[in-house]
C-alpha positions as CSV (number, residue, x, y, z in Angstrom):
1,X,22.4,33.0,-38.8
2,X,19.0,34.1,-39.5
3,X,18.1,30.7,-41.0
4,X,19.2,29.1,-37.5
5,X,16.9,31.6,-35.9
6,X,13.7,31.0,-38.0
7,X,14.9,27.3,-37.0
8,X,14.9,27.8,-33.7
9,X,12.0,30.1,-33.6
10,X,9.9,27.0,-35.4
11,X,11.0,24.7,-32.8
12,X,9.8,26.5,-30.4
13,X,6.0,27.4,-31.8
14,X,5.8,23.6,-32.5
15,X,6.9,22.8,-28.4
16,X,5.1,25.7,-27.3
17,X,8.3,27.2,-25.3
18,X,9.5,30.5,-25.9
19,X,12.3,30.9,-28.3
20,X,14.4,32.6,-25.7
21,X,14.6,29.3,-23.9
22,X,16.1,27.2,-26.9
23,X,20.0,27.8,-26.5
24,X,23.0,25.1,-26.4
25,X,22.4,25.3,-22.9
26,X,19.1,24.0,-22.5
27,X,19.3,21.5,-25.0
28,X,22.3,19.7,-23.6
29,X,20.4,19.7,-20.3
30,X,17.3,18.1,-21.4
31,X,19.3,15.5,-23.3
32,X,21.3,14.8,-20.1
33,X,18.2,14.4,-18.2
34,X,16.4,12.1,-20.6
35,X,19.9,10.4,-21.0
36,X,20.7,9.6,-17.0
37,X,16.9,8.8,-17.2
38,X,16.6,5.9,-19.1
39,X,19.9,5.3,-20.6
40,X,22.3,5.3,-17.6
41,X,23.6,2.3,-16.2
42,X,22.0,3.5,-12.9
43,X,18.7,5.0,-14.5
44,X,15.3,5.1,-12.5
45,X,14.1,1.2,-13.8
46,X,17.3,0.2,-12.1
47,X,16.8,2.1,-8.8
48,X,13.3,1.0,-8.5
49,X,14.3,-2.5,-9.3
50,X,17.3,-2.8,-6.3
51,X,14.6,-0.8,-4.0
52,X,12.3,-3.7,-4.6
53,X,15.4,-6.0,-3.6
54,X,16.4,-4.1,-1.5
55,X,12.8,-4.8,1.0
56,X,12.6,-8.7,0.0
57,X,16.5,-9.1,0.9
58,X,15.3,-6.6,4.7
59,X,12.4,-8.7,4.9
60,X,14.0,-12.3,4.7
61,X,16.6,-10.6,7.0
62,X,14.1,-10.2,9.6
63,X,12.2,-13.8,9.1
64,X,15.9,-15.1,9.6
65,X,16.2,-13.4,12.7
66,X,13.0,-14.7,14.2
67,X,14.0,-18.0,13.1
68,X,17.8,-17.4,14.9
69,X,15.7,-16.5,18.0
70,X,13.3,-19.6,18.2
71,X,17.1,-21.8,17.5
72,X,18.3,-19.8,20.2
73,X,15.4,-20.8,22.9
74,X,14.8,-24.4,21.6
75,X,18.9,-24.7,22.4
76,X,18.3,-23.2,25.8
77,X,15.1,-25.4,26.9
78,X,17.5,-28.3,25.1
79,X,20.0,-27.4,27.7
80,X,17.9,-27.3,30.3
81,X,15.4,-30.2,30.1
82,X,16.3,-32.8,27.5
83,X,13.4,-35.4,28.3
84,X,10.5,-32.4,27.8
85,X,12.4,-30.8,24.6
86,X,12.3,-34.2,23.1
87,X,8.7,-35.0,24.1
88,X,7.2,-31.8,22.4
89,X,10.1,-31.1,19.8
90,X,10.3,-34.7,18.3
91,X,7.1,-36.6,19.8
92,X,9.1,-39.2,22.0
93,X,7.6,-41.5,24.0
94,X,7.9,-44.5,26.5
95,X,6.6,-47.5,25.7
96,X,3.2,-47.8,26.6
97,X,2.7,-44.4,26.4
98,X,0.1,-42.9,24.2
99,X,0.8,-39.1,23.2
100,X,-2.2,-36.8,22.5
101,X,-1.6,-34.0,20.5
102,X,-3.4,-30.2,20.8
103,X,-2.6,-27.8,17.7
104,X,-3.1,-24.0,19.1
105,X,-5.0,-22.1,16.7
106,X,-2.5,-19.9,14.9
107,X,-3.4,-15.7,14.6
């Protein structure tokens, strides 16, 4: 018993804790931590990585919203005036026509 003291008593002059801290207790903690840490199926690498996934998969999600939107109003100006949906969607044009093309600047 005295040898596990002087043990225990080393250990902690060598970690700088007091030796009153060094139990069963504490030690099954700390290993639990470092354990669930970096071993754990579910450890802080893994978090951060499906976090990062996560905001890619939320941002696509929202780009394929916008995209559902502009679908949405291209159908509705489809539906409402064929001839000018297919003159500025697909460049159609009579014959004898000439079309003239003006690109906005884009923000």
């Amino acid at each position: 018993m005295a040898k596990d003291r002087k043990i225990i008593e080393e250990i902690a002059s060598i970690s700088g804790i007091s030796s009153k801290w060094i139990n069963k207790f504490t030690i099954v903690t700390v290993l639990f931590i470092v354990w669930m840490t970096f071993f754990d199926e579910h450890n802080v690498f893994a978090y951060q990585r499906h976090k990062a996934n996560i905001a890619k998969l939320e941002q696509e999600k929202s780009q394929l919203n916008e995209e559902i939107t502009q679908a949405l109003k291209d159908l509705e100006d489809l539906k409402n005036n064929k001839e000018k949906f297919a003159r500025e969607k697909h460049l159609m044009h009579l014959p004898g026509e000439e079309i003239i093309l003006i690109e906005e600047p884009k923000k």
